[in-house]
MDAnalysis code that builds the backbone (N, CA, C; Angstrom):
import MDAnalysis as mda
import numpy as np

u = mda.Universe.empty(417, n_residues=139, atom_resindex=np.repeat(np.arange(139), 3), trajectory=True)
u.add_TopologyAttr("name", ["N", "CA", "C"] * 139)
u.add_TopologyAttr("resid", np.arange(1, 140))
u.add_TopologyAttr("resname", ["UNK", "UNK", "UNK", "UNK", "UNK", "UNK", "UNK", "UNK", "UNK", "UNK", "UNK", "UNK", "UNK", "UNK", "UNK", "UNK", "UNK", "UNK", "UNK", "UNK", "UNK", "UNK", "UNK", "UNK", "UNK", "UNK", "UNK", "UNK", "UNK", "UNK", "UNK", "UNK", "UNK", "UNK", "UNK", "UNK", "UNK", "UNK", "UNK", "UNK", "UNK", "UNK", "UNK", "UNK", "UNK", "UNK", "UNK", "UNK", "UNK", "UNK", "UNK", "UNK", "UNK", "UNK", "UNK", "UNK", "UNK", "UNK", "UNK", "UNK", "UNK", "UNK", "UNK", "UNK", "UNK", "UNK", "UNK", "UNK", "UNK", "UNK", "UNK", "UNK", "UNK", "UNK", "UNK", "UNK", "UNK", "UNK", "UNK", "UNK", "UNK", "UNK", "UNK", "UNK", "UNK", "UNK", "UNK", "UNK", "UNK", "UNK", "UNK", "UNK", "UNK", "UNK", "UNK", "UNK", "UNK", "UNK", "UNK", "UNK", "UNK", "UNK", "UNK", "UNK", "UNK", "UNK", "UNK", "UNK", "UNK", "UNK", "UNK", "UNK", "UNK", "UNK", "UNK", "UNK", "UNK", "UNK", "UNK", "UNK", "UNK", "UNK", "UNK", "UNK", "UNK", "UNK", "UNK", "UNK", "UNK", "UNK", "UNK", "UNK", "UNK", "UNK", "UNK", "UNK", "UNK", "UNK", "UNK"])
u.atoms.positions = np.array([
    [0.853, -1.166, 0.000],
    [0.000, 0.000, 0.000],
    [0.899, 1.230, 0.000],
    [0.651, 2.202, -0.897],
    [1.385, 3.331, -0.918],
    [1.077, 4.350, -0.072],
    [1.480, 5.018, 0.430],
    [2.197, 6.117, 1.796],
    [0.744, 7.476, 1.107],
    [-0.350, 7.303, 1.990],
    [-0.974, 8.428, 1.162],
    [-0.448, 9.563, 1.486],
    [-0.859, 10.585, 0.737],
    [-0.315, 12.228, 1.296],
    [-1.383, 13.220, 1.690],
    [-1.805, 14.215, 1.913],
    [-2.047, 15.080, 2.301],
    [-3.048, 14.553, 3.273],
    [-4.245, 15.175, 3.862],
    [-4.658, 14.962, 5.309],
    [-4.921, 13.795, 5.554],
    [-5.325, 12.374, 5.019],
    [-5.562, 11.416, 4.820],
    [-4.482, 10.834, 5.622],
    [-2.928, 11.352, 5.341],
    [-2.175, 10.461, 5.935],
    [-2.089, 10.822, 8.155],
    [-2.491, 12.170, 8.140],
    [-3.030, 12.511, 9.678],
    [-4.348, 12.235, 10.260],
    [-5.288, 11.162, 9.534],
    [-5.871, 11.282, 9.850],
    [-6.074, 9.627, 11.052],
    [-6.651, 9.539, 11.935],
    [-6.826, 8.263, 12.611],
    [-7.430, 7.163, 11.878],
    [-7.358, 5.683, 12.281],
    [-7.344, 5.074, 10.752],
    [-8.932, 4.353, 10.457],
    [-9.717, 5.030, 12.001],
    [-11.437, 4.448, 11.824],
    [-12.116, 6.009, 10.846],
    [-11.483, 7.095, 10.770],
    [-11.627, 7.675, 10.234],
    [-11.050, 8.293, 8.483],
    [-10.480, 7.483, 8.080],
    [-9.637, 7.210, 6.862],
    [-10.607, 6.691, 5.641],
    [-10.564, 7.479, 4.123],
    [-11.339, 6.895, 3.159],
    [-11.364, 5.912, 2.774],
    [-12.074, 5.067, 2.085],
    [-11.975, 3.709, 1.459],
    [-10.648, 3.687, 0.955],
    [-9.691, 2.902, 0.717],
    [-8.958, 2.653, -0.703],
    [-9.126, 2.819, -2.127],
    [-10.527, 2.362, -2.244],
    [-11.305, 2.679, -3.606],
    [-12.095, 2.667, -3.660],
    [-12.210, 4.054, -3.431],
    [-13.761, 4.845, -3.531],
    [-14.318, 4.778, -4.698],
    [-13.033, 5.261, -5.631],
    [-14.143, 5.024, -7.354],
    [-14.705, 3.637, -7.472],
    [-14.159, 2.320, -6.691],
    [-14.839, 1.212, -6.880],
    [-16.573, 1.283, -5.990],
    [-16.845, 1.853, -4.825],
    [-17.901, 2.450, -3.971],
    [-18.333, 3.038, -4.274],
    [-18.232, 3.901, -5.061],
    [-19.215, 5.095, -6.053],
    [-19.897, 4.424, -7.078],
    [-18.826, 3.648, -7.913],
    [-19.958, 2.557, -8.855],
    [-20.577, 1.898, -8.506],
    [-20.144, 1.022, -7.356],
    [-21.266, -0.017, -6.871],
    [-22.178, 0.998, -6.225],
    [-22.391, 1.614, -5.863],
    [-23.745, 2.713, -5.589],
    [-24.086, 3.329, -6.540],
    [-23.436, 3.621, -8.174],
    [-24.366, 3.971, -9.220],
    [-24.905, 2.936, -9.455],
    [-23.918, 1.761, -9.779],
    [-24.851, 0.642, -10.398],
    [-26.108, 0.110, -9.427],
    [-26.126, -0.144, -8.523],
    [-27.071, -0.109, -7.729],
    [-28.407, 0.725, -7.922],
    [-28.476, 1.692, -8.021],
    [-29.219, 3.269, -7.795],
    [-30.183, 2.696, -9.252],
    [-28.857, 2.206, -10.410],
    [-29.356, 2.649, -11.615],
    [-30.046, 1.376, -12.103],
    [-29.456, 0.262, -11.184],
    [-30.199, -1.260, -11.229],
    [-31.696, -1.363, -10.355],
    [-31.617, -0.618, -9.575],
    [-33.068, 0.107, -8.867],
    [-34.090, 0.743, -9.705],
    [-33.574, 2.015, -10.333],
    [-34.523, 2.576, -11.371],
    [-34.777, 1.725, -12.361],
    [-33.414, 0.544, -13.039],
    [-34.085, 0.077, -13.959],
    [-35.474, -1.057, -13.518],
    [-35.477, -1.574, -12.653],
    [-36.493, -2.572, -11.793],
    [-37.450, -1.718, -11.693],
    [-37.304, -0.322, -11.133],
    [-38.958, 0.386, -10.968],
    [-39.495, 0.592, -12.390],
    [-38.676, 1.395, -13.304],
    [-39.407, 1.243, -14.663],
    [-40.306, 0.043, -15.607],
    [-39.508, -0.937, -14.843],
    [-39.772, -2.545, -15.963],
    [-40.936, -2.604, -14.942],
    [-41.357, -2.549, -13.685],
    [-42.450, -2.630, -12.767],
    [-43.563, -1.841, -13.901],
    [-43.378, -0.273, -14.049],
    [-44.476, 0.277, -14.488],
    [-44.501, 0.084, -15.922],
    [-43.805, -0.675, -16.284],
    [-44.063, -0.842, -17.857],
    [-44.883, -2.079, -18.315],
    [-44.503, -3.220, -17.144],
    [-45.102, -4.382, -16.865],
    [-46.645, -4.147, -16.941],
    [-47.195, -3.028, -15.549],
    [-48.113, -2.873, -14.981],
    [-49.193, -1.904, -16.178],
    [-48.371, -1.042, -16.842],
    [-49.108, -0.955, -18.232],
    [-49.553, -1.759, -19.690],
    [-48.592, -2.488, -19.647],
    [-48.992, -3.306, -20.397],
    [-50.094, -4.254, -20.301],
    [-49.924, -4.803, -18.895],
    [-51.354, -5.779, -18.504],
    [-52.332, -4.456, -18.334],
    [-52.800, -3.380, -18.068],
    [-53.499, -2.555, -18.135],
    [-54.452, -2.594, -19.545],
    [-53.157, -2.802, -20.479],
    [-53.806, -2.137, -22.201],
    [-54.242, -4.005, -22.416],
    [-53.417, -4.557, -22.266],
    [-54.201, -6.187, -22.794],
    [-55.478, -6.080, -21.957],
    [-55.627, -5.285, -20.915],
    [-57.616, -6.001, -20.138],
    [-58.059, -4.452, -20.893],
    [-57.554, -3.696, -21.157],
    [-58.198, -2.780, -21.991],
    [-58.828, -2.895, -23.460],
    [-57.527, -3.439, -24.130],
    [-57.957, -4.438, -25.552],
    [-58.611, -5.558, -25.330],
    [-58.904, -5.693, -24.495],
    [-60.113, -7.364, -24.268],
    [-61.539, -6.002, -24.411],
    [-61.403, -5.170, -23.287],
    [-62.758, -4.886, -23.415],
    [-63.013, -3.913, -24.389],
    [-62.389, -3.473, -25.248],
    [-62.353, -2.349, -26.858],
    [-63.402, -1.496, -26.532],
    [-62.665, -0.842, -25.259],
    [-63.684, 0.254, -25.204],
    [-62.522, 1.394, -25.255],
    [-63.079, 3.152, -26.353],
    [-62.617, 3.672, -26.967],
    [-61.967, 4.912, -25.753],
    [-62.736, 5.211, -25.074],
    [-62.141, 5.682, -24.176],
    [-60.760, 5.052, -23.137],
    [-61.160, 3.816, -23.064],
    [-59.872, 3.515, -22.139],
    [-58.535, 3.512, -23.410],
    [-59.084, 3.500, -24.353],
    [-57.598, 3.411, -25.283],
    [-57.129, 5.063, -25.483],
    [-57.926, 5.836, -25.441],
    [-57.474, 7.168, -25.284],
    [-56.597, 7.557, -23.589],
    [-57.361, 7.083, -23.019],
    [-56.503, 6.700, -21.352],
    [-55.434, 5.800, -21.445],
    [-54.953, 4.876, -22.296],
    [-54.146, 4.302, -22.883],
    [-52.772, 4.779, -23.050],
    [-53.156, 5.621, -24.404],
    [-52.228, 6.157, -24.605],
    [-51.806, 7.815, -23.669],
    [-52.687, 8.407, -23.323],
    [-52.256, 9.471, -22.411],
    [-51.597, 8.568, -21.092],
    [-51.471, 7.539, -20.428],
    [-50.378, 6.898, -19.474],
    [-48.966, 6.906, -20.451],
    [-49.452, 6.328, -21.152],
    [-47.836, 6.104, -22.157],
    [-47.036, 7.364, -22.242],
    [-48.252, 8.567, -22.668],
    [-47.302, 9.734, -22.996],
    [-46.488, 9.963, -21.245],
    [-47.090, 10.194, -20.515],
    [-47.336, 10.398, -18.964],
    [-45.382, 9.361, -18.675],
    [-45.516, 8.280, -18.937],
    [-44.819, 7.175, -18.815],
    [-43.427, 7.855, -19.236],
    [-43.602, 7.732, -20.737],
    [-42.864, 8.225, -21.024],
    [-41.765, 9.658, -20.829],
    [-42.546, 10.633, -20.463],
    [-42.228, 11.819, -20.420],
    [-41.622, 11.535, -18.844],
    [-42.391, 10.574, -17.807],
    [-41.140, 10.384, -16.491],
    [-40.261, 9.739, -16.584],
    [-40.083, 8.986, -17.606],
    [-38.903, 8.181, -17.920],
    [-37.626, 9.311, -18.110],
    [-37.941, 10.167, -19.060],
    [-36.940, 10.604, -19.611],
    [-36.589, 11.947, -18.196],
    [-37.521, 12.171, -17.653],
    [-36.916, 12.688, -16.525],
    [-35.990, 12.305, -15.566],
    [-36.585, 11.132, -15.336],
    [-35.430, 10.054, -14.412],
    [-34.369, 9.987, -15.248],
    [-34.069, 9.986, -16.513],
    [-32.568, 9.648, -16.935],
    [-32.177, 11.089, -17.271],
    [-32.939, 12.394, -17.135],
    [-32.124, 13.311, -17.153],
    [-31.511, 14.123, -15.697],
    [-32.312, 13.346, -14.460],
    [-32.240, 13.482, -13.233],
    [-30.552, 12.443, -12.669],
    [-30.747, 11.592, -13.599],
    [-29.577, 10.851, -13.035],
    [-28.408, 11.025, -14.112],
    [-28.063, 11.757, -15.149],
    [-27.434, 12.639, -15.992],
    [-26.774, 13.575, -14.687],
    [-27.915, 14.384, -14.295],
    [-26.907, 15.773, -13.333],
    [-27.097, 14.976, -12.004],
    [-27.252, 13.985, -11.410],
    [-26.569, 13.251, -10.302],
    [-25.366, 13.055, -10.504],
    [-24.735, 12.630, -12.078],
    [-23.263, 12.162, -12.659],
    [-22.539, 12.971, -12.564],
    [-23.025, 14.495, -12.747],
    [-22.537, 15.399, -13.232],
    [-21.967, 16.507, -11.743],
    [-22.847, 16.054, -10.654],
    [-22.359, 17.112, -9.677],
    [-21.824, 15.954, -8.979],
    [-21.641, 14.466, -9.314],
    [-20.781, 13.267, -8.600],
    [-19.508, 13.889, -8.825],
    [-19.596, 13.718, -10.556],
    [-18.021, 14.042, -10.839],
    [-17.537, 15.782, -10.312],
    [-18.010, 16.583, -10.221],
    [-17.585, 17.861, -10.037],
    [-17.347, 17.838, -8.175],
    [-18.223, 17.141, -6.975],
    [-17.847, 16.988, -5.807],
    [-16.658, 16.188, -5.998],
    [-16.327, 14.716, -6.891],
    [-14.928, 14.236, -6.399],
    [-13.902, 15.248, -7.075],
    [-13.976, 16.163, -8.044],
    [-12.656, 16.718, -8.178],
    [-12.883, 17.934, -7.835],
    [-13.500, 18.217, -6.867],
    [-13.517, 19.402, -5.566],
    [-12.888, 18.749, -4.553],
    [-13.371, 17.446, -4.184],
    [-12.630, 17.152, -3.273],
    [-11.288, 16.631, -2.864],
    [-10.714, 16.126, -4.865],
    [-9.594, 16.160, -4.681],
    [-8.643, 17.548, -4.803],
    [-8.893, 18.762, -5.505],
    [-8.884, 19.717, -5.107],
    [-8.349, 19.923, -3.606],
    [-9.048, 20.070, -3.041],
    [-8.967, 20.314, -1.435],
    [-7.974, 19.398, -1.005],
    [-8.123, 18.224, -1.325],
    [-7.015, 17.637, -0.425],
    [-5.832, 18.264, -0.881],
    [-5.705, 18.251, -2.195],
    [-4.055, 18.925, -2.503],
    [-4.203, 20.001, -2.116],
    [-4.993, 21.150, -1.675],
    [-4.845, 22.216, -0.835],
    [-4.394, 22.173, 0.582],
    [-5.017, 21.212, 1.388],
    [-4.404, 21.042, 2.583],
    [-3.330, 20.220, 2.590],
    [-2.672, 19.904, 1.468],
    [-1.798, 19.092, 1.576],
    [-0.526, 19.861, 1.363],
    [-0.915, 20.907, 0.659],
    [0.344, 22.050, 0.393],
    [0.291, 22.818, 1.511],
    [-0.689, 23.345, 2.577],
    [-0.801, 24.106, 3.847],
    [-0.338, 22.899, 4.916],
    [-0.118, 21.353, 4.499],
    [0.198, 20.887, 5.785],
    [1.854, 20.949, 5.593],
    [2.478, 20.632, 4.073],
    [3.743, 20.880, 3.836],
    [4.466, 22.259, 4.403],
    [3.304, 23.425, 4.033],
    [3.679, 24.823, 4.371],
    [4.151, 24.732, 5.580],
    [3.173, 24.378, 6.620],
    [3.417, 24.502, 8.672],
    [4.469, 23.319, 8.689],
    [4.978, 22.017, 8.044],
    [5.904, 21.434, 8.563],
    [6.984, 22.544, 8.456],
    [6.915, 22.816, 7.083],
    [8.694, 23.771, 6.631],
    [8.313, 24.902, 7.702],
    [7.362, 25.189, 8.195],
    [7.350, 26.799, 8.881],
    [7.942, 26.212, 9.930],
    [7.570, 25.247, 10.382],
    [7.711, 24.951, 12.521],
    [9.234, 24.433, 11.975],
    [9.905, 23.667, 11.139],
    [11.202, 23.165, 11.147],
    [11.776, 24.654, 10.915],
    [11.424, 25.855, 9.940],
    [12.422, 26.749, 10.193],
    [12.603, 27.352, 11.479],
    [11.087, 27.749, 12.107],
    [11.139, 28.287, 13.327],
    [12.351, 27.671, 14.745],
    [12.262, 26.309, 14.140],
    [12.918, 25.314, 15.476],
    [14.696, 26.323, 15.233],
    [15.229, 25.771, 13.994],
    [16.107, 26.221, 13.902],
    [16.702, 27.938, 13.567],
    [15.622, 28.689, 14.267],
    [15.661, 30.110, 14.030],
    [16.317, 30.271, 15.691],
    [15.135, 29.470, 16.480],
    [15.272, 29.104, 17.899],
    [16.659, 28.841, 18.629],
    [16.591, 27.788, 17.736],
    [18.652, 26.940, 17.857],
    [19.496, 28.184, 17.930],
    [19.603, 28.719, 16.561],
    [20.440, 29.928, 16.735],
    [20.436, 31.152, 17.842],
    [19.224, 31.114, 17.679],
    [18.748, 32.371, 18.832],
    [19.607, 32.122, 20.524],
    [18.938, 30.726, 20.817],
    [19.374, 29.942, 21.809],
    [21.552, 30.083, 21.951],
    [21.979, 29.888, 20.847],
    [23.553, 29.680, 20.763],
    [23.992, 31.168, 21.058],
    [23.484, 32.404, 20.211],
    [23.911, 33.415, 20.350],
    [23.737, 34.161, 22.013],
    [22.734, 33.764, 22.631],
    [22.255, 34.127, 23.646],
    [24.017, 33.354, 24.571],
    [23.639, 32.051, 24.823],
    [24.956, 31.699, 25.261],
    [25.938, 32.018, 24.775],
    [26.415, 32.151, 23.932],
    [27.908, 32.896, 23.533],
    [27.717, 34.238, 24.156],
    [26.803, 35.302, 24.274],
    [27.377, 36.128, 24.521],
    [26.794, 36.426, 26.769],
    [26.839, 35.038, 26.880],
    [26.639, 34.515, 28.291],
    [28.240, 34.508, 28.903],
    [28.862, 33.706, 27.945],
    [30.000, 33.446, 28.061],
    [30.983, 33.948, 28.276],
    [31.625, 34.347, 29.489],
    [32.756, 35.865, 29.368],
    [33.999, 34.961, 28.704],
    [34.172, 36.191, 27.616],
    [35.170, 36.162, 26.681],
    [36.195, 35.960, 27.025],
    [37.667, 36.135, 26.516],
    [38.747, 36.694, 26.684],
    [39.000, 38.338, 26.267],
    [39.218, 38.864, 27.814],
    [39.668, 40.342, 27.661],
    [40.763, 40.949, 27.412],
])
């Protein structure tokens, strides 16, 4: 396993991301999208036996009710796949926000290491000069 970097690698390890998240994101699209496809085939099922006891009884009105479900049907269909279009679309734009960010805090966690290591050794010196001039010389 490779050495992650930026906050991920400070973080405690019940609190740490999957390994592979892009593998967890698909299995929750495919899921989501293996769901919608099961509810659709439900109401497509459930129309169809609708129009066969409708075509048994050839009455002219239910075939006008017929086809206004279909349009109805149809027109939520294509909502649901344009609903799960911009689910894809603000998926992908949150993960590369969020990788974003990590390389942001990952350059502010690099920043405070190099700051506190210069500070230490600003200290050191500070500390030496103070004693040297503690030190009585030769007069």
């Amino acid at each position: 396993m490779a050495e992650k970097s930026g906050p991920e690698k400070f973080a405690p390890p019940d609190r740490r991301s999957p390994e592979k998240l892009i593998d967890v994101d698909q299995a929750a699209a495919n899921a989501f999208e293996g769901e919608t496809r099961e509810f659709v085939r439900r109401d497509v099922s459930v129309l169809h036996r609708q129009r066969s006891e409708v075509d048994a009884a050839n009455h002219p009105a239910a075939d006008s009710l017929n086809t206004l479900v279909r349009r109805i049907a149809g027109s939520s269909m294509e909502e649901i796949e344009r609903v799960i279009l911009e689910l894809r679309g603000v998926r992908d734009t949150l993960r590369s926000e969020g990788e974003r960010v990590s390389q942001e805090i990952s350059g502010y966690a690099n920043l405070s290491h190099a700051s506190i290591t210069t500070m230490k050794v600003i200290g050191d010196s500070i500390k030496q000069w103070i004693n040297a001039a503690e030190k009585p010389g030769p007069r």
